[in-house]
C-alpha positions in Angstrom: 11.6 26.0 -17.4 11.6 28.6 -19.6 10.1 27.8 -23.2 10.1 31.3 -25.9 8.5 30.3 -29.3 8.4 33.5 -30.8 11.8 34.7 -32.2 13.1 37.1 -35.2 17.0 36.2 -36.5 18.7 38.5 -39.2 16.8 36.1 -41.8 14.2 38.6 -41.5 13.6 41.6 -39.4 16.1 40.6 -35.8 19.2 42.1 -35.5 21.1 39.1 -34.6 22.1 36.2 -36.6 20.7 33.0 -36.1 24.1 31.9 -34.2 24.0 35.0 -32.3 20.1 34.8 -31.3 20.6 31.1 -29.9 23.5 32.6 -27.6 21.6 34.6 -26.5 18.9 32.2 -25.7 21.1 30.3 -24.0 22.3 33.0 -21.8 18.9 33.9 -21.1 18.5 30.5 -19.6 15.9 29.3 -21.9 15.0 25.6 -21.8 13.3 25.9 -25.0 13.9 28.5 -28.3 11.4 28.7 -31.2 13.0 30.7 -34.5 10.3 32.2 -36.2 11.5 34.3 -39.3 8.9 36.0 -41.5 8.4 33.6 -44.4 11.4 31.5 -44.3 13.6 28.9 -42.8 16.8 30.3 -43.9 18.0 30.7 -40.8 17.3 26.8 -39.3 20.7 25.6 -40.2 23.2 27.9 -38.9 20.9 28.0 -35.6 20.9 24.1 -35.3 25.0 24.3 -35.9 25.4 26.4 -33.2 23.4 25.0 -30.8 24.7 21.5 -31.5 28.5 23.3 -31.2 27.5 24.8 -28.0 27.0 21.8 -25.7 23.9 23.8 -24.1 21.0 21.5 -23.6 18.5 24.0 -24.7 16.5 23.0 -27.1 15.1 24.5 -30.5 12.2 24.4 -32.3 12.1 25.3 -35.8 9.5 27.1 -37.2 8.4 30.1 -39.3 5.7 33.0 -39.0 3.7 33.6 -41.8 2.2 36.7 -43.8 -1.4 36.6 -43.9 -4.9 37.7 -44.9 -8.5 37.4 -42.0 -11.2 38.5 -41.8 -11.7 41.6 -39.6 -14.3 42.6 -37.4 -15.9 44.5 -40.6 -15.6 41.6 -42.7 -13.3 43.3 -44.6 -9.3 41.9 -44.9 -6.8 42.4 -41.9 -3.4 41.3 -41.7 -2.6 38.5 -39.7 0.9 36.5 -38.9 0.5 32.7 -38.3 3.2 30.8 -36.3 4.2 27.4 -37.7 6.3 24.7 -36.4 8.4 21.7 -37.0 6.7 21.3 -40.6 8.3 19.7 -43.6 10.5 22.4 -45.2 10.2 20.4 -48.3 6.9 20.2 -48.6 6.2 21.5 -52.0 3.2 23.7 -51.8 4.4 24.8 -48.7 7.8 25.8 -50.1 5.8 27.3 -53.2 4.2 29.5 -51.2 7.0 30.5 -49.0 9.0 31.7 -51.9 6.4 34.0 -53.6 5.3 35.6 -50.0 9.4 36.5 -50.3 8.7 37.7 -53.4 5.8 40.2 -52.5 7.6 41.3 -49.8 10.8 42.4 -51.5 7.9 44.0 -54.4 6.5 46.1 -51.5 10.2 47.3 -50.6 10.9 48.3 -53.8 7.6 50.4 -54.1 7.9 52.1 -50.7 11.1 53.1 -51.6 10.4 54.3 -54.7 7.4 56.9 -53.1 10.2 58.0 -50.2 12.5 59.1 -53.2 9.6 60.8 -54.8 9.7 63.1 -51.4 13.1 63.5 -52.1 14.3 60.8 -49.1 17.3 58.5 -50.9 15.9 55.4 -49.8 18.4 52.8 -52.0 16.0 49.6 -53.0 18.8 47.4 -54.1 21.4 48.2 -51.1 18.4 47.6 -48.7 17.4 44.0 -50.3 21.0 43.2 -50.1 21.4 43.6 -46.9 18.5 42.5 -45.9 18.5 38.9 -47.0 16.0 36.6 -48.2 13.0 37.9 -46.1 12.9 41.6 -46.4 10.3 44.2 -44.8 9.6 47.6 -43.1 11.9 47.1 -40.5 14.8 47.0 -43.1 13.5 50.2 -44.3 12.4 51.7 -40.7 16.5 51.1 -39.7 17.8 52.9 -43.1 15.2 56.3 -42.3 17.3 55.9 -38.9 20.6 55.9 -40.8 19.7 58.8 -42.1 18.7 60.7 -39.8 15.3 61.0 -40.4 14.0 59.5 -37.0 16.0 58.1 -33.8 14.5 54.8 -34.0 12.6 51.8 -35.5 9.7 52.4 -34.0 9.6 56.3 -34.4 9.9 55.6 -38.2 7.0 53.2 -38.0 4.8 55.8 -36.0 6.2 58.9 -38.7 6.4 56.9 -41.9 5.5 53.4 -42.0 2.4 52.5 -40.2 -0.1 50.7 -42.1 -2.4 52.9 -44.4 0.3 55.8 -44.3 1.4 57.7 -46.9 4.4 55.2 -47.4 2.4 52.2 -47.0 2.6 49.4 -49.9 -0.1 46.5 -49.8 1.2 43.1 -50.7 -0.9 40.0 -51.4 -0.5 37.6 -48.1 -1.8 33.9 -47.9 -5.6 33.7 -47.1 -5.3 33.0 -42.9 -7.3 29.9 -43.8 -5.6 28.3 -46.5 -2.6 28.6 -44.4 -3.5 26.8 -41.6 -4.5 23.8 -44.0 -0.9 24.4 -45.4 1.3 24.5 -42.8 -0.9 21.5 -41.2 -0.4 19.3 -44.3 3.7 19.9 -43.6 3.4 18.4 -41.1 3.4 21.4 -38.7 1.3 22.7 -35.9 -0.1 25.7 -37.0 -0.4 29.2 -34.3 -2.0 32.3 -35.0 0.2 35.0 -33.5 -0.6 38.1 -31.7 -4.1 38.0 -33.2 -5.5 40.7 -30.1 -2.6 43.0 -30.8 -5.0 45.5 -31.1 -2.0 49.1 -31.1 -0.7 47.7 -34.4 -4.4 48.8 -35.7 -7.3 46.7 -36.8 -7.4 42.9 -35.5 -8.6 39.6 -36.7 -11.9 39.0 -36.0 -13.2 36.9 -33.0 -15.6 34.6 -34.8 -12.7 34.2 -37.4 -10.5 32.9 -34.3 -13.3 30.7 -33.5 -14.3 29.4 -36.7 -10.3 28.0 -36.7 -10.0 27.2 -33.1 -13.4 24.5 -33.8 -11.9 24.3 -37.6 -9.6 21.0 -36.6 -6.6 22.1 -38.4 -5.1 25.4 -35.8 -2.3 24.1 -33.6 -2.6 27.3 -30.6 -3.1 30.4 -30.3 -0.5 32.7 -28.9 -1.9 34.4 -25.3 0.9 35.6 -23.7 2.3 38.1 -26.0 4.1 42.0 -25.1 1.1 43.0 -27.0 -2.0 41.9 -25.4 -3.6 43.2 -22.5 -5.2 41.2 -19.2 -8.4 40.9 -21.0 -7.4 39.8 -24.2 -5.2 37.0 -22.7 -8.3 35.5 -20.8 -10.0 35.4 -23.8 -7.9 33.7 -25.8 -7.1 31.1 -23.1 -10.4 30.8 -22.9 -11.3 29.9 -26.7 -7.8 27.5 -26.7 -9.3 25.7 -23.7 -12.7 24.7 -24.8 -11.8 23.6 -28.2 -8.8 21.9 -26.8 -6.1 23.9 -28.9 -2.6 25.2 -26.9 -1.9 28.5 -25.5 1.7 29.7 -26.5 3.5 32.4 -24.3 6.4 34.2 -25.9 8.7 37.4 -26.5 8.4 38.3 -30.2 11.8 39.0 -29.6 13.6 40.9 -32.4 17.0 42.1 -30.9 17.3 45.6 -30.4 14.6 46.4 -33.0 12.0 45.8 -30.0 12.5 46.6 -26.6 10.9 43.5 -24.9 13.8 40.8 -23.8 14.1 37.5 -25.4 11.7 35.2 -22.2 9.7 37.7 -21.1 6.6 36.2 -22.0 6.8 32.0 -22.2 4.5 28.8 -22.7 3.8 26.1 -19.8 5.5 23.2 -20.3 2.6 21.6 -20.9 1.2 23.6 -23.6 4.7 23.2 -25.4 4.2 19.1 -25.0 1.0 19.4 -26.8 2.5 21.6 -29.5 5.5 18.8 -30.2 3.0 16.0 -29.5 1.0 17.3 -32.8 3.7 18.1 -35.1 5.4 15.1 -37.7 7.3 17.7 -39.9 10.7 17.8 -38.3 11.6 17.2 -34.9 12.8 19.6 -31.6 16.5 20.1 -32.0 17.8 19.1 -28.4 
């Protein structure tokens, strides 16, 4: 049984549709699919139509991962993503929330485009949020540098040009790690923090911030097997979901051919993905 709860669609930063990214779930052989866009759930519907037109008996899980602000080792700020599933989409607060993280994030486009003109690199703000839908970010602008020539892929122009703290780099103002967990948990949903060891994207949340959640009440999981963690960092995190009696996710992070890590290659036990469902009354698994 092979359950994925990590997933990117064209609604943010995948490069497959929604329709596309549940076909190729379902050629994958997953049992289960999570769709995770950053900061919205734009792309629920035309996944759930597709799957339901498909006959598979996959089933999907509907969820989000969202932009936020912990505490780092320093005590100063560190961003953090926190996975969120099968929570009320109309949940006002919630939805509040969702729209003005969209809107910081289409800010920060516009301002890192406007310092790559400045060098005299036609980055086109408008053209960019156009096509990139209701949840733009780096990766949008990471594929136009490789349009133009100016690396040969994504992750070359996040190395060169878009890494956090570079020249490039725009700030934007992310939900307090925190209050999001209390959000998404009030939904409704069950509430994951994501990748939190994922310590080559730079500096990482801190572990008595982990813990401070994982005894908290409110956190859902937190995501061990991940492309990004090491041997080490996976037994540590099982360990902290195991004795305060929180799940440990598995999954790909999958983003189409913006990553190179397949959709399944990292999963969740069956078990772990019962207790997930088991705590969630937002909306239902698809399937």
């Amino acid at each position: 049984m092979l359950i994925d709860l990590h997933t990117h669609s064209t609604a943010s930063d995948g490069t497959e549709s929604p329709s596309e990214l549940v076909r190729t779930a379902i050629a994958a052989d997953l049992s289960v699919l999570a769709i995770t866009d950053h900061d919205t759930t734009s792309g629920w519907s035309e996944a759930v139509s597709e799957l339901e037109q498909s006959g598979s008996s996959m089933r999907l899980v509907r969820g989000m991962e969202m932009s936020c602000t912990g505490r780092g080792a320093d005590g100063d700020p560190v961003p953090v993503h926190l996975l969120a599933y099968l929570f009320d989409p109309d949940h006002e607060a919630f939805a509040i929330e969702r729209e003005r993280l969209r809107d910081e994030r289409r800010k920060r486009l516009r301002a890192m485009a406007a310092r790559f003109q400045a060098d005299g690199i036609p980055l086109d703000a408008d053209a960019i949020l156009e096509a990139a839908g209701p949840s733009a970010g780096r990766p949008h602008l990471a594929r136009e540098l490789v349009r133009l020539g100016k690396v040969s892929s994504v992750s070359e122009a996040f190395e060169y040009y878009l890494k956090t703290g570079g020249t490039y780099y725009v700030e934007k103002q992310d939900t307090p790690l925190d209050d999001a967990v209390a959000m998404v948990a009030s939904a409704g949903g069950v509430p994951v923090i994501a990748h939190a060891r994922a310590r080559k994207r730079g500096r990482i949340l801190a572990a008595d911030h982990i813990e401070e959640l994982a005894a908290g009440g409110l956190l859902g999981g937190l995501e061990v097997d991940h492309p990004d963690h090491d041997a080490k960092d996976k037994d540590w995190l099982r360990a902290v979901a195991v004795s305060h009696g929180i799940a440990a996710t598995g999954s790909s992070d999958y983003h189409g051919t913006n990553k190179t890590t397949p959709i399944g290659a990292f999963t969740t036990d069956p078990e772990q993905f019962a207790f997930v469902v088991a705590r969630a009354n937002g909306v239902p698994v698809i399937g």
